[in-house]
N, C-alpha and C positions, 0 to 999 in steps of 0.2 A: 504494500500500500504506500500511497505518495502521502507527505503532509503538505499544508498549505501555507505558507512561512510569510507572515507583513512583515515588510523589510521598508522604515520609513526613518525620513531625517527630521525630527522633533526642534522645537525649540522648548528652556524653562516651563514657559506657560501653556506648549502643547499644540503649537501652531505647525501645519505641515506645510503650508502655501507654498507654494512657488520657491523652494529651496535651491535650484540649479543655476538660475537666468534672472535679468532681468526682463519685464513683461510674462514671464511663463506663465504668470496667474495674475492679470489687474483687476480679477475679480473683487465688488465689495469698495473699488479704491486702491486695493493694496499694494503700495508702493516699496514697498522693499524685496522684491522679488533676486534669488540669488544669493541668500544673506548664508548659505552654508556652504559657501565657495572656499571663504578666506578659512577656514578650519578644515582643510582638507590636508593631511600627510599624510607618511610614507606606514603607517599603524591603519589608518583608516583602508587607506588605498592595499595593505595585505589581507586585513578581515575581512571589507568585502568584495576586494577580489579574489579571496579562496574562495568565496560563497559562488562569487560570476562562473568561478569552472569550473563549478560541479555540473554547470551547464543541464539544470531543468528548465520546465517550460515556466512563462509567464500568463499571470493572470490581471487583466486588468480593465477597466473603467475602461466606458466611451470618452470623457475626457482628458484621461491619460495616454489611451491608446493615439487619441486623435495629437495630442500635442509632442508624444514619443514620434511619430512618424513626420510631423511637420520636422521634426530638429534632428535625428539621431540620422536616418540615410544619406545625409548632406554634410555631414562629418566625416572630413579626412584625416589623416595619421592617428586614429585615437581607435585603439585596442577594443573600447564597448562597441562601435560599434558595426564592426563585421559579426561579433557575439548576441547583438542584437536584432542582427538581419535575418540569422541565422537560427536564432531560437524560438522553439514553439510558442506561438502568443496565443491566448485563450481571450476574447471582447466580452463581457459581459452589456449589452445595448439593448435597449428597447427600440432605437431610430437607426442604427446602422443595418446595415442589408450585405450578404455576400455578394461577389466576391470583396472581399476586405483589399484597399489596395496596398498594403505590408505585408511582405514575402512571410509565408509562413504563420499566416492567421489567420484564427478559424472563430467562429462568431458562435455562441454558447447558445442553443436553439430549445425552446420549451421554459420551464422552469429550471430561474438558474443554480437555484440551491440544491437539486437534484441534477441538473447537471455538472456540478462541482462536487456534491456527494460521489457522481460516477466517475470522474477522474481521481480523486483520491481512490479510488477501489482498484484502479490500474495499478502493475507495478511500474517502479522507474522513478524518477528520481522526485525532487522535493517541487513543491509548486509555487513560485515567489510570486507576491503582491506590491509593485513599486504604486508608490501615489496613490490612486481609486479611492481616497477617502470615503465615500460613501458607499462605494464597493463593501469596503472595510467595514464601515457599521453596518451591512446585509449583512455578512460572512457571521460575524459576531451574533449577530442577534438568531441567526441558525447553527452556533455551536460548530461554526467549517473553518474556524482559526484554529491549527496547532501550536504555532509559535508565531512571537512578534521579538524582531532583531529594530531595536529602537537605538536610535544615532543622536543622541541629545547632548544639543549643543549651549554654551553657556553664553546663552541668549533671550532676552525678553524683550519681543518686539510689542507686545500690550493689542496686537489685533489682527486677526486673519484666521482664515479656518482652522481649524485643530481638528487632529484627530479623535478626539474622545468628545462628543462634544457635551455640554448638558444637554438631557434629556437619554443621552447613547444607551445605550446596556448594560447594563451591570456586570463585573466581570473580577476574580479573584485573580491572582497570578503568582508565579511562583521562579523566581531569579533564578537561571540554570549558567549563566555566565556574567562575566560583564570584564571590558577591557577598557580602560581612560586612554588617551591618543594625547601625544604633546600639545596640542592646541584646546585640552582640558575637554575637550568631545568625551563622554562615556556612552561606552557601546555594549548594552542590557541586552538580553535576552532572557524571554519569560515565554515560560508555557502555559496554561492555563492548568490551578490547581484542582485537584479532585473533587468531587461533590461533596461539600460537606467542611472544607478544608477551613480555615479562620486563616 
């Protein structure tokens, strides 16, 4: 069986926006788009690039998918992404239609939490979740998050979406790693703890 792994870049207060670029999310106003650029070394860049070559498929939002393919096939010299091009993508969309025009993706058809239930039941390898925020609060609220590999950065921008947000799901957790990066980044990893657990 596969698990289904959120792998997201956090700030203090929980905000996920637009971490890469500037403009990748001026959703809301949000003007600081990019802000987990300058906190990037050679600790971050090994943790999750051992995670990139273990090379599973991807699962992700119509507006991630959609903002992944406007930026990442038009990037030269840069290692993600032929890894990108090249990896299974899974859309979860209500508005997108096949054929998907991003090589190697496949558009989650019926119900999506039974179709993600059915890909976990495949063997092979683990199923990363980049961005999809709200992706991410489905997943959760149907018990289809194994793990969340959270990249929290020592930063409080005071506004933008977060990932957890009020009103989200309720959720216990249980710290299975965590590695700090020169630039004070701590890199958690949590599984979700047992029924019952405090």
């Amino acid at each position: 069986m596969s698990e289904v792994v959120v792998i997201e870049h956090l700030t203090l207060d929980g905000v996920m926006q637009a971490p890469g670029r500037r403009g990748e999310d001026p959703r809301g106003g949000f003007e600081h788009g990019g802000w987990a650029v300058p906190n990037r070394d050679e600790v971050m860049g090994r943790v999750m690039g051992g995670g990139m070559a273990e090379g599973g498929p991807l699962l992700l939002g119509r507006r991630t998918y959609e903002d992944f393919y406007s930026f990442w096939p038009h990037q030269k010299d840069n290692p993600f992404t032929e890894v990108l091009n090249y990896t299974r993508k899974y859309v979860a969309s209500t508005t997108l239609a096949e054929p998907l025009p991003w090589s190697n993706s496949t558009l989650l058809k019926g119900d999506v939490a039974e179709a993600v239930a059915r890909l976990k039941e495949q063997p092979g390898k683990d199923i990363g979740v980049l961005g999809s925020g709200e992706l991410v609060q489905f997943l959760m609220r149907n018990n289809l998050v194994d793990k969340y590999v959270l990249m929290v950065h020592p930063l409080v921008l005071g506004s933008g979406h977060r990932l957890f947000p009020d009103g989200g799901p309720f959720a216990t957790l249980r710290l299975v790693d965590s590695v700090t990066t020169t630039t004070g980044v701590v890199i958690v990893t949590y599984e979700p703890a047992p029924a019952g657990a405090a």
